[in-house]
C-alpha positions as CSV (number, residue, x, y, z in Angstrom):
1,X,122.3,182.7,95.4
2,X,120.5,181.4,91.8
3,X,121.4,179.2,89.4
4,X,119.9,180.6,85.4
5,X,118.7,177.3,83.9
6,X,119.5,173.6,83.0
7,X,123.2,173.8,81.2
8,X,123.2,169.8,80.0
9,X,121.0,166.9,80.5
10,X,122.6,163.5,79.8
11,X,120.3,160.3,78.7
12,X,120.8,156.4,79.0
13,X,118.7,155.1,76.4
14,X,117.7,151.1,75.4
15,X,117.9,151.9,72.1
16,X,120.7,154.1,71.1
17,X,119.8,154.0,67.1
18,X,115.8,155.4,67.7
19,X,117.3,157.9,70.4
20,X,120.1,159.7,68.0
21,X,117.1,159.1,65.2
22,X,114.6,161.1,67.6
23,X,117.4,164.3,68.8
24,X,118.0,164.8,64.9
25,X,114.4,164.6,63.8
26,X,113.9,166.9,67.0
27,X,116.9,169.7,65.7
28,X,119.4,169.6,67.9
29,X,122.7,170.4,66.4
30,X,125.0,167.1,66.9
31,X,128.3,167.7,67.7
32,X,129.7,164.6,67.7
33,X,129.4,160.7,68.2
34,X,130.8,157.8,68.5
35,X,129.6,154.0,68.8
36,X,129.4,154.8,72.7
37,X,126.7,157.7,72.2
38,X,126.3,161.1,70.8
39,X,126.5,165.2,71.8
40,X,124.2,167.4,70.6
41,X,122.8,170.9,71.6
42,X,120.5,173.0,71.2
43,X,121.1,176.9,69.4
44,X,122.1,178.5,72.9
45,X,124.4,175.4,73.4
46,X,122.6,173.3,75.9
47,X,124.2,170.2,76.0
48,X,122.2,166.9,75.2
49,X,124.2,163.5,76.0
50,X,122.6,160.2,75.0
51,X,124.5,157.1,75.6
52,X,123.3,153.7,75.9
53,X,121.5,152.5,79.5
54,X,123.9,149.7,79.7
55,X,126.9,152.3,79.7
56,X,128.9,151.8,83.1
57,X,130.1,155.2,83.0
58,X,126.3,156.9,83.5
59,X,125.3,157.9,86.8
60,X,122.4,155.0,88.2
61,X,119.0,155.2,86.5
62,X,115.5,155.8,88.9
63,X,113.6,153.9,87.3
64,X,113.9,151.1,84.3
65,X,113.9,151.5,81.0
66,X,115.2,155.0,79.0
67,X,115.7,157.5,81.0
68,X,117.7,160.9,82.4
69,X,121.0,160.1,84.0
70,X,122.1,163.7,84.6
71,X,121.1,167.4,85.2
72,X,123.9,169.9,85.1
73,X,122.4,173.4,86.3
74,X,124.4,176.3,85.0
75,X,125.0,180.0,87.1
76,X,125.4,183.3,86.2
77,X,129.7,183.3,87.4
78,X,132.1,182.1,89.4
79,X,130.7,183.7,92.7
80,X,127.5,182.3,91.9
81,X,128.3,178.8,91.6
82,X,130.4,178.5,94.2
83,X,127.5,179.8,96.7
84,X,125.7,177.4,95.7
85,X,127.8,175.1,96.2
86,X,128.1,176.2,100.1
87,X,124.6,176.2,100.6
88,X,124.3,172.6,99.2
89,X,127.2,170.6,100.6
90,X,126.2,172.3,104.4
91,X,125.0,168.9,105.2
92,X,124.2,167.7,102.0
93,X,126.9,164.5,100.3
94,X,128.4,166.2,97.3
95,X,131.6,164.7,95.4
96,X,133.5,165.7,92.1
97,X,132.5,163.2,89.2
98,X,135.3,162.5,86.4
99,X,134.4,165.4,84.0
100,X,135.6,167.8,87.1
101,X,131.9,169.0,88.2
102,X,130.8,168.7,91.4
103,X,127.5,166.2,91.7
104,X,125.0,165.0,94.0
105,X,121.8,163.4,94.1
106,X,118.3,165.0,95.2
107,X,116.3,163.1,97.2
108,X,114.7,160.9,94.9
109,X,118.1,160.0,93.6
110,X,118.9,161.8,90.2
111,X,122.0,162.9,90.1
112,X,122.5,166.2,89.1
113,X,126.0,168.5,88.5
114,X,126.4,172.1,88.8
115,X,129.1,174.6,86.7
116,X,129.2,178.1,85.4
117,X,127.0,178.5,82.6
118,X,128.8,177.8,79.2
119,X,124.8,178.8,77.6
120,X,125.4,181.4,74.8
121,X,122.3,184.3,75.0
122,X,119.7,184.1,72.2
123,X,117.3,186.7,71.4
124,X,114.1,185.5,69.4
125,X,112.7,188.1,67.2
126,X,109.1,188.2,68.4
127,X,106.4,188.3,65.7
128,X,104.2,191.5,65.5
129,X,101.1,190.7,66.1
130,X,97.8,193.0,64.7
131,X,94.9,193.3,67.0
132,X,92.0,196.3,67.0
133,X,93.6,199.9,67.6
134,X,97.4,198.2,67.2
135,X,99.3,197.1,64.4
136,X,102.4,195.4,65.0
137,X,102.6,193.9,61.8
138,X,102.2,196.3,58.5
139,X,103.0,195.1,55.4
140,X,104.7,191.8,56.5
141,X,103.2,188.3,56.7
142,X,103.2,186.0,59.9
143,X,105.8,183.4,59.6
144,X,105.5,180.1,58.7
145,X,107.9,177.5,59.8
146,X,108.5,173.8,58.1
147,X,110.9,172.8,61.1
148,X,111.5,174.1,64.8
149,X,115.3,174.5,65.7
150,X,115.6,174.4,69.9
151,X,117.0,177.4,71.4
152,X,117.2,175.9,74.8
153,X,116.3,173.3,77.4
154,X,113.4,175.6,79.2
155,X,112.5,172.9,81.9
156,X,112.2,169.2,83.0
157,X,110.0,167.8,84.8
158,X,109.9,164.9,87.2
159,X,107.5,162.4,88.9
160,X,108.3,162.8,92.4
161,X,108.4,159.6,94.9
162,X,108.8,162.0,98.2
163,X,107.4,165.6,96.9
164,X,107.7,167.2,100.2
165,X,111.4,166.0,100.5
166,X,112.1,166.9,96.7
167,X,110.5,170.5,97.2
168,X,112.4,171.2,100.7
169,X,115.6,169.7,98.7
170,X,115.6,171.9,96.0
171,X,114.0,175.5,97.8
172,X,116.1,175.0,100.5
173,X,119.4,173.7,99.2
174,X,119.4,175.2,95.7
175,X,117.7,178.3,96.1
176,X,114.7,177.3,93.8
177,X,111.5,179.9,94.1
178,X,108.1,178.8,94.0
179,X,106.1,179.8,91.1
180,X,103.2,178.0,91.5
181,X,101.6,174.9,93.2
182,X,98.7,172.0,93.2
183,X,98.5,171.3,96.6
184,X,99.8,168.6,98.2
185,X,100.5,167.0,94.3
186,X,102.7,169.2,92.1
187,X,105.1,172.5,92.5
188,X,106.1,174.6,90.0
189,X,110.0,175.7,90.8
190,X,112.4,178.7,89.2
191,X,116.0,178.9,89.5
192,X,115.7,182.6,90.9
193,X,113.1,185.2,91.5
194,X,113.3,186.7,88.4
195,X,112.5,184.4,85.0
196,X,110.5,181.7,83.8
197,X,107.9,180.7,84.7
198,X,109.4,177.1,85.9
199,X,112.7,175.4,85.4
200,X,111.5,172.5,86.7
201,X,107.9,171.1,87.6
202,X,107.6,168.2,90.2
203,X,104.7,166.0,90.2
204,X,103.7,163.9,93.2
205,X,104.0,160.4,92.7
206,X,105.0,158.2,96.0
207,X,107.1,155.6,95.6
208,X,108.1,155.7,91.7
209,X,110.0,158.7,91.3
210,X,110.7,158.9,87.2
211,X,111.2,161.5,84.3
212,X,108.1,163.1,82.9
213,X,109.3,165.1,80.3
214,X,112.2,167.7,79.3
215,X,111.1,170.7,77.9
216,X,113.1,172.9,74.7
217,X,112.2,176.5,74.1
218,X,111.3,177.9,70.6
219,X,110.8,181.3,69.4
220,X,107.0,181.7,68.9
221,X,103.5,179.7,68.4
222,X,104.0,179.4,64.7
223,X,107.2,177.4,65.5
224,X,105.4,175.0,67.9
225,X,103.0,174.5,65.0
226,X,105.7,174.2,62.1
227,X,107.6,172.0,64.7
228,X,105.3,169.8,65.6
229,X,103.9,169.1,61.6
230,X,107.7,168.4,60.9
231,X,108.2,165.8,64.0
232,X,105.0,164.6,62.9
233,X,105.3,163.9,59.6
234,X,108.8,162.2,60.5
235,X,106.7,159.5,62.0
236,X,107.1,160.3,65.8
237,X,103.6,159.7,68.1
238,X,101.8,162.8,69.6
239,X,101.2,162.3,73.4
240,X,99.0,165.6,73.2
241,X,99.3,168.8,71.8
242,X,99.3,170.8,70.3
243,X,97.1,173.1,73.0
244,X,98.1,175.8,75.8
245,X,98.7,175.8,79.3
246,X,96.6,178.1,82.1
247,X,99.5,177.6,84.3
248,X,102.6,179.5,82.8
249,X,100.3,180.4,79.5
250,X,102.6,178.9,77.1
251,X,101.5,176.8,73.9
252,X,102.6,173.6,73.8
253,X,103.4,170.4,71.6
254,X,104.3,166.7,73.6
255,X,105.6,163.8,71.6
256,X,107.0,160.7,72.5
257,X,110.7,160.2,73.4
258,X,112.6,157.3,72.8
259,X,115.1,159.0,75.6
260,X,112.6,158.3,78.3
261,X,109.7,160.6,79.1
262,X,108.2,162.8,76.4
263,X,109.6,165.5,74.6
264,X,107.8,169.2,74.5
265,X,108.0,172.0,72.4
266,X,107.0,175.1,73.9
267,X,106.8,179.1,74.2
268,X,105.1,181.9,75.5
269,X,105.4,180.8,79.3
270,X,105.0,183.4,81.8
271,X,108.2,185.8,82.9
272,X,108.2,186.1,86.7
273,X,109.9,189.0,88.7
274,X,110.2,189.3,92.8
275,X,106.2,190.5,92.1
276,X,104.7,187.6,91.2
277,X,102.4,186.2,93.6
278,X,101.9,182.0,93.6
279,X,99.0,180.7,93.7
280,X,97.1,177.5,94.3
281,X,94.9,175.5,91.8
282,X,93.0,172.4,91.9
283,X,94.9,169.9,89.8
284,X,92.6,168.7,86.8
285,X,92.3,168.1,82.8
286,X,91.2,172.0,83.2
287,X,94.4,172.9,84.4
288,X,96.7,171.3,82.3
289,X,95.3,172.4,79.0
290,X,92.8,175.1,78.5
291,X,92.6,173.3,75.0
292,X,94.8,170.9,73.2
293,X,94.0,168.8,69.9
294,X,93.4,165.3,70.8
295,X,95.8,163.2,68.5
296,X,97.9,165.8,67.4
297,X,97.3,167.2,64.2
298,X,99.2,165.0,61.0
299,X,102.0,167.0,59.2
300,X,101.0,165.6,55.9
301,X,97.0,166.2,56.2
302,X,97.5,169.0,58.7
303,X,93.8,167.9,60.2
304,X,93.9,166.1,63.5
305,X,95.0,162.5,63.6
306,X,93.2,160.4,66.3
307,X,94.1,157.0,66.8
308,X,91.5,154.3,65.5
309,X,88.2,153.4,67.9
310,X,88.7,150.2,69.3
């Protein structure tokens, strides 16, 4: 049994203007819109819904303000979905919502849908890189981008009001592996025993479960860079980055989101086969950045913007 990875994620947003402002200035690919909301994906064709939080038609919110409505989690085929679906409505309320998928909510309350995976598969080209006694680059300079263009949604991650309910929920009922953990605070969760390093990160927080942040996958460092300057520059607030993770190892660039939560551009994360062992680590500043820039760095200036002393 496995689901592959988050198909669609559907927002309900205060402001609907600043939300379709942000997913442009962010590269998403709209698809279409109307005064109700707007579609968008990203280049493997993860969906992106926004519509506005007042919408009657969005599943309820967990918490106030802009926020996630929906996760749809895609699988492999036919067979694979519909094991899923065994294991999860074995005791578990599960009910078809209008679009035809079948939903249910975890145990914090999101609401979250299932299908076969309508993802298309994108192959970065890596970038050669030259280090002593190896040349993987001849001839050729590094790339520089002046934009980042999403390839997917890579993970989400959620403040959890009930972690030990949320982490039995989705082990348990979906068939998520366990990458990594802080004890007793956080768990880092794949959708099958061979991938990423995380498809979803919970983070302990009793009482006031809540979106932390959705994560999109680009092809290399120099695109989290050339990303990030571009969001930058476009007038949208670093909440840190850019900097890299010990957990997972991938580089990483957080801004704020007028969709609720922040939005991250990331790469390099760890690939994890039936091999990988998880481990425990203390849950600190240390942990979540081996280094980061402070700020961010200004994508006119390109030096590190820090917000005045007061």
């Amino acid at each position: 049994m496995a689901l592959n990875g988050i198909d669609a994620v559907t927002f309900g947003v205060e402001d609907l203007v600043e939300a379709r402002r942000f997913l442009t200035d962010w590269h998403l690919t709209e698809i279409a819109s109307d005064a109700a909301g707007a579609h968008y994906q990203t280049r493997d064709g993860t969906d992106v819904f926004v519509r506005a939080a007042s919408d009657p038609s969005l599943p309820p919110a967990i918490e106030p303000g802009s926020t996630i409505r929906r996760v749809v989690w895609g699988a492999a085929d036919q067979g694979e979905l519909d094991k899923t679906l065994a294991q999860l409505s074995a005791g578990w309320k599960v009910e078809t919502a209008p679009d035809g998928l079948v939903e249910c909510r975890d145990p914090d309350g999101t609401t979250l849908a299932f299908r076969v995976s309508q993802r298309r598969l994108v192959v970065a080209k890596p970038t050669g890189v030259n280090v002593p006694g190896h040349s993987g680059r001849i001839d050729e300079r590094a790339p520089f981008y002046d934009h980042a263009t999403p390839i997917k949604i890579g993970h989400v991650v959620f403040f959890a009001g009930d972690l030990a309910a949320m982490d039995t929920f989705y082990r348990e009922r979906l068939g998520f592996v366990l990458s990594d953990t802080y004890p007793g605070a956080a768990v880092f969760l794949r959708c099958s025993a061979v991938g990423v390093h995380h498809n979803l990160f919970l983070l302990s927080r009793p009482g006031k479960p809540g979106l932390n942040h959705v994560a999109y996958t680009v092809g290399d460092i120099h695109e989290v860079f050339g990303g990030g300057l571009d969001v930058s520059r476009k007038g949208w607030k670093t909440e840190i980055g850019p900097g890299r993770h010990p957990i997972s190892s991938a580089y990483f660039w957080y801004f704020q989101n007028p969709c609720g939560g922040l939005a991250e551009y990331y790469t390099d994360e760890d690939h994890c086969t039936e091999a990988w062992q998880p481990r425990d680590f203390e849950r600190s500043p240390e942990m979540f950045a081996e280094w980061a820039v402070a700020g961010g760095i200004d994508g006119k200036t390109r030096r590190q913007s820090r917000e005045p002393l007061r």
